[in-house]
Backbone atoms as SQL, in Angstrom:
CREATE TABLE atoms (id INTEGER PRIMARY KEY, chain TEXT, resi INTEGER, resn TEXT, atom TEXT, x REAL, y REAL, z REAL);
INSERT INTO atoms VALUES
  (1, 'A', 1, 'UNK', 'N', -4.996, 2.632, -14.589),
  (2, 'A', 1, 'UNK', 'CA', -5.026, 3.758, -13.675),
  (3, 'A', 1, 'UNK', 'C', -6.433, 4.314, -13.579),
  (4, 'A', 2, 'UNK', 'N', -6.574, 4.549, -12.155),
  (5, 'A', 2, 'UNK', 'CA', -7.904, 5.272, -12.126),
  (6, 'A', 2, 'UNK', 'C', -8.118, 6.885, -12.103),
  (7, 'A', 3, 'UNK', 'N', -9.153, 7.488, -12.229),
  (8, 'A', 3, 'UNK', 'CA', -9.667, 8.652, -12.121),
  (9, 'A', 3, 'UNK', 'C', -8.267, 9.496, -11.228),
  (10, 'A', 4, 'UNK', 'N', -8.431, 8.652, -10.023),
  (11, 'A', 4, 'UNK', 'CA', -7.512, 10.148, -8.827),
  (12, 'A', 4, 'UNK', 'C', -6.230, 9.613, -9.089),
  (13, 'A', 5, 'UNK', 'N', -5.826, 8.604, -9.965),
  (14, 'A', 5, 'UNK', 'CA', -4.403, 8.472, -10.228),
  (15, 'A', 5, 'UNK', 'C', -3.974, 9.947, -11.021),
  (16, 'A', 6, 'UNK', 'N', -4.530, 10.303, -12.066),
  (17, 'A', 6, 'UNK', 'CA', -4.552, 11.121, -13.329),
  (18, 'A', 6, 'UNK', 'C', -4.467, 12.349, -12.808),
  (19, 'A', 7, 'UNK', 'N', -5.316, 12.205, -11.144),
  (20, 'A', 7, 'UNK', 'CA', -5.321, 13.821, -11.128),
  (21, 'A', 7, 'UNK', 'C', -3.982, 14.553, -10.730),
  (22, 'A', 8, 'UNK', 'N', -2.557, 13.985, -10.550),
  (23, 'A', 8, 'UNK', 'CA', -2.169, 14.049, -9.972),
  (24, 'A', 8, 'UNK', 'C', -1.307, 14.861, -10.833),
  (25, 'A', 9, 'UNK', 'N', -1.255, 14.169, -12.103),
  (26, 'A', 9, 'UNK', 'CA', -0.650, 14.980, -13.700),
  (27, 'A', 9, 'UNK', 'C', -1.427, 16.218, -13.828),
  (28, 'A', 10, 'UNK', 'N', -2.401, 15.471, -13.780),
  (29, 'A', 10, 'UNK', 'CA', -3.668, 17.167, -14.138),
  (30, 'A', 10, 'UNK', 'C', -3.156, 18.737, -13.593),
  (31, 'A', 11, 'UNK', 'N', -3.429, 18.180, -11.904),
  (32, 'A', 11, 'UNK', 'CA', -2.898, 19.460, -10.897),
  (33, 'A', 11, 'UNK', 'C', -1.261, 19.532, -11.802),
  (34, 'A', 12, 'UNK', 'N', -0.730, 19.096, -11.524),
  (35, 'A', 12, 'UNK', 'CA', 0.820, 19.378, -12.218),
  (36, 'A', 12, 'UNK', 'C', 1.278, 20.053, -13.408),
  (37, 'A', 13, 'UNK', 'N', 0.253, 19.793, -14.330),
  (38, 'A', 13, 'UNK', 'CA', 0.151, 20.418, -15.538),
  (39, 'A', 13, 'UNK', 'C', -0.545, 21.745, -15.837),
  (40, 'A', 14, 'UNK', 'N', -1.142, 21.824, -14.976),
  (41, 'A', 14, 'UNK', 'CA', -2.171, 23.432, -14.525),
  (42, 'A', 14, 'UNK', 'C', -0.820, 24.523, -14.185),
  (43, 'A', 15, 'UNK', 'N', 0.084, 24.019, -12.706),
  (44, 'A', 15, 'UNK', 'CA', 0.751, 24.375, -12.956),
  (45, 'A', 15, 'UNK', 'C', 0.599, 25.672, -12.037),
  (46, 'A', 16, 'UNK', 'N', -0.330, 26.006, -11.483),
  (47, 'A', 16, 'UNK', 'CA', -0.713, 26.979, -10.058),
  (48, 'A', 16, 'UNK', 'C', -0.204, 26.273, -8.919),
  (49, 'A', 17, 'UNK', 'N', -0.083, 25.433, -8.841),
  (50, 'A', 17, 'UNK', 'CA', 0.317, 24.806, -7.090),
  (51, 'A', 17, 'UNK', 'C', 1.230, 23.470, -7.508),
  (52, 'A', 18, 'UNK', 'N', 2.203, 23.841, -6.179),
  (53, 'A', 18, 'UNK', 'CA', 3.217, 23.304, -6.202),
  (54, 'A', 18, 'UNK', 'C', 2.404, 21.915, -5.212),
  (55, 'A', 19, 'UNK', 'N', 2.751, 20.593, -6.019),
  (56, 'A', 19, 'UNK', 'CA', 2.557, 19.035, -5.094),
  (57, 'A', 19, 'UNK', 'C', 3.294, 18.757, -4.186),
  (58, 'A', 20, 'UNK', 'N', 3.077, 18.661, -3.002),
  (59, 'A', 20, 'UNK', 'CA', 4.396, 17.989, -1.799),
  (60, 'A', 20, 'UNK', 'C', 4.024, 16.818, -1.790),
  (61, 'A', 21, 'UNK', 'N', 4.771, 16.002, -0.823),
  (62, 'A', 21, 'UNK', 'CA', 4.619, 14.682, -0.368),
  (63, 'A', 21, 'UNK', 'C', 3.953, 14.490, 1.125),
  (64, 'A', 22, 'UNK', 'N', 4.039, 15.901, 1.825),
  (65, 'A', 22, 'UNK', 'CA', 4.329, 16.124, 3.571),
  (66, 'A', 22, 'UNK', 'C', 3.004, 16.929, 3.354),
  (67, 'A', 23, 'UNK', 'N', 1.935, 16.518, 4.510),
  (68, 'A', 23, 'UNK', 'CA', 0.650, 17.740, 4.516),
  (69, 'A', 23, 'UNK', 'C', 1.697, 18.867, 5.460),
  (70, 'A', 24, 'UNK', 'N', 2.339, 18.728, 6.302),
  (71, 'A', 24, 'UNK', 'CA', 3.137, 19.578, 7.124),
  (72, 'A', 24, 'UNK', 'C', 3.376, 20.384, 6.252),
  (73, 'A', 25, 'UNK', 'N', 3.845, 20.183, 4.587),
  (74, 'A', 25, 'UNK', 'CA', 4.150, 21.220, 4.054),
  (75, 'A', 25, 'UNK', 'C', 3.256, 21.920, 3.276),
  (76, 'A', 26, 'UNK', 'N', 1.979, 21.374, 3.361),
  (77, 'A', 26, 'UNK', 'CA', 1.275, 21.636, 2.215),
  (78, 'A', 26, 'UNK', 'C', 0.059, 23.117, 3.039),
  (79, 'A', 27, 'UNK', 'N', -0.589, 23.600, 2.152),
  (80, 'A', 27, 'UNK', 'CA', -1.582, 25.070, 2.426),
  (81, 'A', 27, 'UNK', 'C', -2.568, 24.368, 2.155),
  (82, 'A', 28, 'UNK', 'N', -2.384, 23.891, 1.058),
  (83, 'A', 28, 'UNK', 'CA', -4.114, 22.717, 0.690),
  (84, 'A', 28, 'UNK', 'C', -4.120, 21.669, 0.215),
  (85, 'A', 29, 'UNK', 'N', -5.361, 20.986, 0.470),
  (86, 'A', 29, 'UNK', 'CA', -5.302, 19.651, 0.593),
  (87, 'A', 29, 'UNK', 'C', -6.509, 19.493, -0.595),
  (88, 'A', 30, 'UNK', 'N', -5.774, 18.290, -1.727),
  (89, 'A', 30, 'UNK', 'CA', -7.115, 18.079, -2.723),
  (90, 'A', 30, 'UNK', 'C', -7.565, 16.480, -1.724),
  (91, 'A', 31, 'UNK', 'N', -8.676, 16.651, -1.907),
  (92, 'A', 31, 'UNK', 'CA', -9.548, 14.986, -1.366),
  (93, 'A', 31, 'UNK', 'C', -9.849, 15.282, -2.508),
  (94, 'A', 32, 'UNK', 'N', -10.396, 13.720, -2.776),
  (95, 'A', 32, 'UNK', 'CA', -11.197, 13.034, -4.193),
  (96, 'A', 32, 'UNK', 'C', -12.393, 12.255, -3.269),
  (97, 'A', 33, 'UNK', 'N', -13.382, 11.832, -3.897),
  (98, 'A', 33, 'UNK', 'CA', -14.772, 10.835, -3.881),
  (99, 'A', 33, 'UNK', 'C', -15.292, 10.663, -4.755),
  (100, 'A', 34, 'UNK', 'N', -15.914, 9.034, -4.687),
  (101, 'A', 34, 'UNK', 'CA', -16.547, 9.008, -5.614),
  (102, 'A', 34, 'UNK', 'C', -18.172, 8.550, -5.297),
  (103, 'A', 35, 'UNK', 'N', -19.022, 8.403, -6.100),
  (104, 'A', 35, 'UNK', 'CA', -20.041, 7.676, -5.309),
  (105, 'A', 35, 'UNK', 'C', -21.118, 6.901, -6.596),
  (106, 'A', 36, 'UNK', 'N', -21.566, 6.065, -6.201),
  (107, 'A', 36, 'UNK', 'CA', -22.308, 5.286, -7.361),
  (108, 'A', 36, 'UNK', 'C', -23.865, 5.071, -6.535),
  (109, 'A', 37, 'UNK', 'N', -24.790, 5.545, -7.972),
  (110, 'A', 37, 'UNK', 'CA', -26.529, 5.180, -7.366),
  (111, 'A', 37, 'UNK', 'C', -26.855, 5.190, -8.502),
  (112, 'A', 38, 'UNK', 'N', -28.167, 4.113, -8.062),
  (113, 'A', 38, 'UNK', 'CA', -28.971, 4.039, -9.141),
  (114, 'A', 38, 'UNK', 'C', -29.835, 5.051, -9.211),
  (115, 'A', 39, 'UNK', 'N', -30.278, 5.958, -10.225),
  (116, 'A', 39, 'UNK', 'CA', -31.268, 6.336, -10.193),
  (117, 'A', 39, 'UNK', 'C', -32.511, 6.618, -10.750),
  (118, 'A', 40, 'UNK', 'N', -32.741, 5.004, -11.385),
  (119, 'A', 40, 'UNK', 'CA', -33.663, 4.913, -12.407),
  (120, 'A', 40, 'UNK', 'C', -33.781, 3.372, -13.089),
  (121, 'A', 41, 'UNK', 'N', -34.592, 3.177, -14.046),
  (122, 'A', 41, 'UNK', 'CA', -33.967, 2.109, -14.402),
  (123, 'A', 41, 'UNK', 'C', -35.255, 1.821, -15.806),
  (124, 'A', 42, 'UNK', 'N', -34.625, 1.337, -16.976),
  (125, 'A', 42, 'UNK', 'CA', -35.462, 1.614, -18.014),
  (126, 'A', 42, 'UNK', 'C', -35.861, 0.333, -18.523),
  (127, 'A', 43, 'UNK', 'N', -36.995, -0.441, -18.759),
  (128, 'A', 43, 'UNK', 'CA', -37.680, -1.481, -18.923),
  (129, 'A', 43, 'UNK', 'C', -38.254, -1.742, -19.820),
  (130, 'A', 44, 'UNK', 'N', -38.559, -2.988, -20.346),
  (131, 'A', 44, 'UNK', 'CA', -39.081, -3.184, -21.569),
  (132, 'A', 44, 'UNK', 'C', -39.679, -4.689, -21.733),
  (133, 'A', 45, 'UNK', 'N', -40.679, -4.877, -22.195),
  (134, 'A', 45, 'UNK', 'CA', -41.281, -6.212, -22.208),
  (135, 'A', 45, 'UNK', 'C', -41.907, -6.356, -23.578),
  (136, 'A', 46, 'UNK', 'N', -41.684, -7.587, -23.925),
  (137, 'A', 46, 'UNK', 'CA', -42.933, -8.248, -24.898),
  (138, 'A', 46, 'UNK', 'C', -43.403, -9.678, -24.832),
  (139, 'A', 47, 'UNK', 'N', -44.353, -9.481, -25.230),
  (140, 'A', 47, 'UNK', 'CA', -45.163, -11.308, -24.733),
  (141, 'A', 47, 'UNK', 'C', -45.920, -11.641, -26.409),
  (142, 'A', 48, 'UNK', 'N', -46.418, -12.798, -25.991),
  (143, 'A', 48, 'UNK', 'CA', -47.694, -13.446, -26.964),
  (144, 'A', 48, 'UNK', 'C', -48.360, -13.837, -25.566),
  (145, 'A', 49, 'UNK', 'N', -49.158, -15.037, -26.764),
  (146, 'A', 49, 'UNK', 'CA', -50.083, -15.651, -25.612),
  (147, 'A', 49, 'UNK', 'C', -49.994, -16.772, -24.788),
  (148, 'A', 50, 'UNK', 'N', -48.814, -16.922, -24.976),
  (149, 'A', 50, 'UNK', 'CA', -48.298, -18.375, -24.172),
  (150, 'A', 50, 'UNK', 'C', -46.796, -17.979, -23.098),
  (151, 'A', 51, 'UNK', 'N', -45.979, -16.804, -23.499),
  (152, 'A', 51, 'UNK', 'CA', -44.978, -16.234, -22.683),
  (153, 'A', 51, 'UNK', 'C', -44.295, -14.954, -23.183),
  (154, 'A', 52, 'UNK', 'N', -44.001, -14.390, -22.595),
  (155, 'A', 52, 'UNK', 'CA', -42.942, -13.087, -22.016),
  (156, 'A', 52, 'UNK', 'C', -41.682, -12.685, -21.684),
  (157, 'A', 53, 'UNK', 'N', -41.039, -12.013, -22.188),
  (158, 'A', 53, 'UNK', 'CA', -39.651, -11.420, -21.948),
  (159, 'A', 53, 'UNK', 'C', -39.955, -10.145, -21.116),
  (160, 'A', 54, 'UNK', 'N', -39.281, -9.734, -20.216),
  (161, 'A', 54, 'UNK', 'CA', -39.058, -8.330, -19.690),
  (162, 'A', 54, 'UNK', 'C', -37.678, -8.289, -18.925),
  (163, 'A', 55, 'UNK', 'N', -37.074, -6.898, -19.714),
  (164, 'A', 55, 'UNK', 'CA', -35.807, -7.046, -19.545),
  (165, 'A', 55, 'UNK', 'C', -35.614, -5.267, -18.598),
  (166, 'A', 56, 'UNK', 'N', -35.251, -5.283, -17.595),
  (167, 'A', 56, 'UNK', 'CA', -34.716, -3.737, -16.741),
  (168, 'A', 56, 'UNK', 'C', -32.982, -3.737, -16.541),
  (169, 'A', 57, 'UNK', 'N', -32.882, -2.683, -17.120),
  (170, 'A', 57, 'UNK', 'CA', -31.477, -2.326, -16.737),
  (171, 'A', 57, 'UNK', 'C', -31.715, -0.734, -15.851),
  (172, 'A', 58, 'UNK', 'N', -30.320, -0.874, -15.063),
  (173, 'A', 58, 'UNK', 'CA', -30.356, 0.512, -14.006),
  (174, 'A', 58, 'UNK', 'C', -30.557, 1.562, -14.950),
  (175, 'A', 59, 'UNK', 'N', -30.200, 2.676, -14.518),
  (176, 'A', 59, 'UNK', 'CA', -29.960, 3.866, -14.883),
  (177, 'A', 59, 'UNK', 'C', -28.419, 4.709, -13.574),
  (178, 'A', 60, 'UNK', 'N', -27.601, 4.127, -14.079),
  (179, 'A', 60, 'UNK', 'CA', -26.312, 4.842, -13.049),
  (180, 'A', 60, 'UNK', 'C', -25.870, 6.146, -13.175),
  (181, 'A', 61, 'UNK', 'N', -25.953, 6.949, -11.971),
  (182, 'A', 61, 'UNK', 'CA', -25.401, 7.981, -11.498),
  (183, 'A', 61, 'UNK', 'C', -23.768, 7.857, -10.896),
  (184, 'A', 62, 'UNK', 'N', -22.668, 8.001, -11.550),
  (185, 'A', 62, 'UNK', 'CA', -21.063, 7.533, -10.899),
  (186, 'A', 62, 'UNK', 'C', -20.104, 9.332, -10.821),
  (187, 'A', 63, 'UNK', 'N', -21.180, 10.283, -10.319),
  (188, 'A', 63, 'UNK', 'CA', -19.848, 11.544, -9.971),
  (189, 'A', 63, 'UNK', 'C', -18.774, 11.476, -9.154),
  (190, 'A', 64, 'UNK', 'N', -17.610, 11.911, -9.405),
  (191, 'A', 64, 'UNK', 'CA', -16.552, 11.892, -9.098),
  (192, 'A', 64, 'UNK', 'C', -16.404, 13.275, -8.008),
  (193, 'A', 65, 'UNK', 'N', -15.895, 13.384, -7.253),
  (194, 'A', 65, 'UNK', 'CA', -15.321, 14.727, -6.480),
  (195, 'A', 65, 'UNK', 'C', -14.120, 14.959, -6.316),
  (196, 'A', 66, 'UNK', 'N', -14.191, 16.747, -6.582),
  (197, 'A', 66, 'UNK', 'CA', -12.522, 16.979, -6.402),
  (198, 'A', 66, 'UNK', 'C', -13.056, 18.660, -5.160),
  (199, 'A', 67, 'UNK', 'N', -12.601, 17.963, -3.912),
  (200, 'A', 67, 'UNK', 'CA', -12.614, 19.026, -3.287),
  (201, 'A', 67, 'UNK', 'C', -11.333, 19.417, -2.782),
  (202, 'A', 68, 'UNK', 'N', -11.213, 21.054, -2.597),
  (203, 'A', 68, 'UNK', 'CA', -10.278, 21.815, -1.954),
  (204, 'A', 68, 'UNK', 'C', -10.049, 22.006, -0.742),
  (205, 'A', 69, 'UNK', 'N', -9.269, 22.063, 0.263),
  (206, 'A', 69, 'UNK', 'CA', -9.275, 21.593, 1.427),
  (207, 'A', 69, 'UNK', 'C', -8.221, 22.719, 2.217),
  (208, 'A', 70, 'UNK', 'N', -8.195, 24.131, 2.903),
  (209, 'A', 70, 'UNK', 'CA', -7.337, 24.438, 4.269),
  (210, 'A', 70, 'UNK', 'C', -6.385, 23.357, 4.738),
  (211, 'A', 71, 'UNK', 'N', -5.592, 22.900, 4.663),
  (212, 'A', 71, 'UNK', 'CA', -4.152, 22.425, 5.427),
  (213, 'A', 71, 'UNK', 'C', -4.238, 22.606, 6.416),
  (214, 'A', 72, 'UNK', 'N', -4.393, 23.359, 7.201),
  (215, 'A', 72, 'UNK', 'CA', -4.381, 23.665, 8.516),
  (216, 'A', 72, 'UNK', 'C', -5.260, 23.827, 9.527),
  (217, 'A', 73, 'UNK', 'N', -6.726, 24.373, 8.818),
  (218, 'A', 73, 'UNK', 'CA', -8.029, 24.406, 9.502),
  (219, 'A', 73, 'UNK', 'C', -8.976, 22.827, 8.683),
  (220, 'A', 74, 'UNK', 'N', -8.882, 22.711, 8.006),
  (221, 'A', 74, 'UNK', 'CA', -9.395, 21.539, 7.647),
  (222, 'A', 74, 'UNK', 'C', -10.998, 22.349, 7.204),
  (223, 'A', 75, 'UNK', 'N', -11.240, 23.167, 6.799),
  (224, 'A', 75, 'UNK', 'CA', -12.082, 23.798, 5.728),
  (225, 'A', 75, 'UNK', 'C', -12.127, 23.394, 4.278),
  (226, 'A', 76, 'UNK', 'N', -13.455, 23.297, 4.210),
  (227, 'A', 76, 'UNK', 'CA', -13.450, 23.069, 2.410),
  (228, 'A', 76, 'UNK', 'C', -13.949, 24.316, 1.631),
  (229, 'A', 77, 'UNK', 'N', -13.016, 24.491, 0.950),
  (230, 'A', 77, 'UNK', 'CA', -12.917, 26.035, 0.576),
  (231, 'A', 77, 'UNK', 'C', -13.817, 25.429, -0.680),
  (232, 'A', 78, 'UNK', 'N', -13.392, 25.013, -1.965),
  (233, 'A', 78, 'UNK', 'CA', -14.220, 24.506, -2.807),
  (234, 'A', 78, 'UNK', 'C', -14.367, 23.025, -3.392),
  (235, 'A', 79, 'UNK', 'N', -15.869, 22.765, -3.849),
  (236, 'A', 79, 'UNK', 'CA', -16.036, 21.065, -3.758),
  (237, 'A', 79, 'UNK', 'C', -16.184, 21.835, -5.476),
  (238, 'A', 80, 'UNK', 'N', -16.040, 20.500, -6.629),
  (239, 'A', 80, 'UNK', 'CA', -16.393, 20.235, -8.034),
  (240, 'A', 80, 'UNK', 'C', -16.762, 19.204, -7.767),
  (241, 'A', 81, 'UNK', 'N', -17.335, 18.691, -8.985),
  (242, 'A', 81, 'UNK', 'CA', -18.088, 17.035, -9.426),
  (243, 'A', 81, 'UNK', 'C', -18.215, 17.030, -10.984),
  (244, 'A', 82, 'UNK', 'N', -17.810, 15.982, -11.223),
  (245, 'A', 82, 'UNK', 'CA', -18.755, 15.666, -13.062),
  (246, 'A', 82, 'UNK', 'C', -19.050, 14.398, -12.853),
  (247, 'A', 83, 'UNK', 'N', -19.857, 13.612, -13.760),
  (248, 'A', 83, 'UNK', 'CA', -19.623, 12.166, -13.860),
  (249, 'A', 83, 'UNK', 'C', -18.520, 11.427, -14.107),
  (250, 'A', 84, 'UNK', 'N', -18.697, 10.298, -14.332),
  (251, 'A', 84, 'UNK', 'CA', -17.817, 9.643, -14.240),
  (252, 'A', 84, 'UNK', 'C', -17.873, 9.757, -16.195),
  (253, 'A', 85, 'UNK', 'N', -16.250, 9.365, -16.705),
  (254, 'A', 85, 'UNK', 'CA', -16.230, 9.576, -17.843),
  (255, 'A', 85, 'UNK', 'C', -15.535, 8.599, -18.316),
  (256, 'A', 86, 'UNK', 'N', -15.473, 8.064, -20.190),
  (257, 'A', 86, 'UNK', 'CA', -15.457, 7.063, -20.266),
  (258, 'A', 86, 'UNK', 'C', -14.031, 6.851, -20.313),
  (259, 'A', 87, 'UNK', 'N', -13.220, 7.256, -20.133),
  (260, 'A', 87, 'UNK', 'CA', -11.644, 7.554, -19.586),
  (261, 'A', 87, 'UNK', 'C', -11.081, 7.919, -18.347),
  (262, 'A', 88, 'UNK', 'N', -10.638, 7.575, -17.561),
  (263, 'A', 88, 'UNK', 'CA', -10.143, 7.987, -16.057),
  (264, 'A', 88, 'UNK', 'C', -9.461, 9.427, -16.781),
  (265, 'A', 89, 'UNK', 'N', -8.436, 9.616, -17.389),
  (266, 'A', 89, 'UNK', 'CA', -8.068, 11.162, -17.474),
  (267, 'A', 89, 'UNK', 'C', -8.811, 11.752, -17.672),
  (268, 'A', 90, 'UNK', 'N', -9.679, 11.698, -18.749),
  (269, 'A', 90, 'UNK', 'CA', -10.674, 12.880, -19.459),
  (270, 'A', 90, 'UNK', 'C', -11.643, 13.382, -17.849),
  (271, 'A', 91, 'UNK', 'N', -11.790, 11.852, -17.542),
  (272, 'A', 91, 'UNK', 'CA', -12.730, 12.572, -15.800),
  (273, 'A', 91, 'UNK', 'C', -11.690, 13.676, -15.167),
  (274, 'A', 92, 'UNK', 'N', -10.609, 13.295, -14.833),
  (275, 'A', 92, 'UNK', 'CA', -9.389, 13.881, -14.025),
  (276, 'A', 92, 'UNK', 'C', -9.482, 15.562, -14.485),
  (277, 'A', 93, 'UNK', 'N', -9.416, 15.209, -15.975),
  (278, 'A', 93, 'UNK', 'CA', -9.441, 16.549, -17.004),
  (279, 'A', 93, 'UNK', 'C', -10.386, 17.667, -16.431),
  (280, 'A', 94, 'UNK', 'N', -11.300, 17.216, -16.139),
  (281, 'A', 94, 'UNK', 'CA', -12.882, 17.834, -16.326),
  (282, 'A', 94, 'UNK', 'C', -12.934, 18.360, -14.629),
  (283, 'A', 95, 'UNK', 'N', -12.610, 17.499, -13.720),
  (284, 'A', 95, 'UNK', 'CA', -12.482, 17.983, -12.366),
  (285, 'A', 95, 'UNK', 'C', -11.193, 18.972, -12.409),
  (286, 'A', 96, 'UNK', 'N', -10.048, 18.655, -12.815),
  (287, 'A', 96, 'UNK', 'CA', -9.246, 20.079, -12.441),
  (288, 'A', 96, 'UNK', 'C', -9.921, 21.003, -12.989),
  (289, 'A', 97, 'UNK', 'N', -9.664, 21.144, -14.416),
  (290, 'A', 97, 'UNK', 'CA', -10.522, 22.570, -15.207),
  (291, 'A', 97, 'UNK', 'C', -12.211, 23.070, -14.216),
  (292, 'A', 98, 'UNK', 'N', -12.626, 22.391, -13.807),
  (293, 'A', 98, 'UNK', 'CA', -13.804, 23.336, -13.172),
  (294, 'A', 98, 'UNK', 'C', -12.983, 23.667, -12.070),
  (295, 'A', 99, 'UNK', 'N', -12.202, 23.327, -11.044),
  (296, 'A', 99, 'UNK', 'CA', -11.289, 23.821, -9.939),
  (297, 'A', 99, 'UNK', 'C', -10.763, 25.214, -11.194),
  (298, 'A', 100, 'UNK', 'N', -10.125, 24.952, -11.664),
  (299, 'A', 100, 'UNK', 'CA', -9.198, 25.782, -12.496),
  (300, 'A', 100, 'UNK', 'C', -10.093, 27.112, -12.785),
  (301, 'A', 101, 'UNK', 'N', -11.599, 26.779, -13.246),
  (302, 'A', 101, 'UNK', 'CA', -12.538, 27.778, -13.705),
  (303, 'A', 101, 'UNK', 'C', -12.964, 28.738, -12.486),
  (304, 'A', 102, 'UNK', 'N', -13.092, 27.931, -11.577),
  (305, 'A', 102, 'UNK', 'CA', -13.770, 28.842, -10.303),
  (306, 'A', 102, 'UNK', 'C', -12.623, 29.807, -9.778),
  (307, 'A', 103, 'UNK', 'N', -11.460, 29.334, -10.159),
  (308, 'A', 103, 'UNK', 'CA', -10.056, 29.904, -9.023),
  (309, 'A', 103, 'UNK', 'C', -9.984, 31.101, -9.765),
  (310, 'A', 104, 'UNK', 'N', -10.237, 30.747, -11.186),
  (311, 'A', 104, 'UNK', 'CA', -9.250, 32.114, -11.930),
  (312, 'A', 104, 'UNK', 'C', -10.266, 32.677, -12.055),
  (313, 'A', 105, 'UNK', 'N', -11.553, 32.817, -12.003),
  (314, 'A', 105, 'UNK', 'CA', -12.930, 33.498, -11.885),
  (315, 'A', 105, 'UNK', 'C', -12.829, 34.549, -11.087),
  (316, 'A', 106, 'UNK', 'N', -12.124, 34.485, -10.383),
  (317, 'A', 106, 'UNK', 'CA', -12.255, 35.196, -8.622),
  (318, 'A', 106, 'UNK', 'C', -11.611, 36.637, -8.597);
């Protein structure tokens, strides 16, 4: 299972909003995204005098999005992000609870 499989327990277990099946029935709409970049990449070489190794690996950027969404106007009331984590729930985890942090903030 991936990341937006999990979220689905997550929202459920929070336990503020009721899940439909029908947007007809729904007030808001969660979208998910994800997106992957490099943004970096860390290198390393050694030689003598006859040959050379040099070895680069990326540096990956993989945040996840959990935005909030109007049902009806199609407004995004609020966007979250974390990275990507080394568990699809624990990510899932980490995107509701900042939704969760901003709502009950208010």
């Amino acid at each position: 299972m991936g990341v937006f499989d999990h979220l689905y327990e997550k929202v459920k277990h929070w336990g503020r909003w009721q899940v439909v099946a029908n947007r007809e029935d729904a007030d808001l709409m969660l979208l998910t995204t994800d997106t992957n970049q490099v943004v970096g990449a860390i290198a390393s070489a050694s030689g003598g005098p006859y040959s050379a190794t040099a070895t680069a690996v990326p540096i990956m950027s993989m945040p996840r999005f959990l935005i909030v969404v109007d049902a009806h106007t199609s407004e995004e009331l609020l966007r979250v992000s974390c990275e990507r984590r080394l568990s699809a729930g624990y990510t899932a985890g980490v995107l509701v609870n900042r939704v969760r942090k901003r709502i009950e903030a208010k």
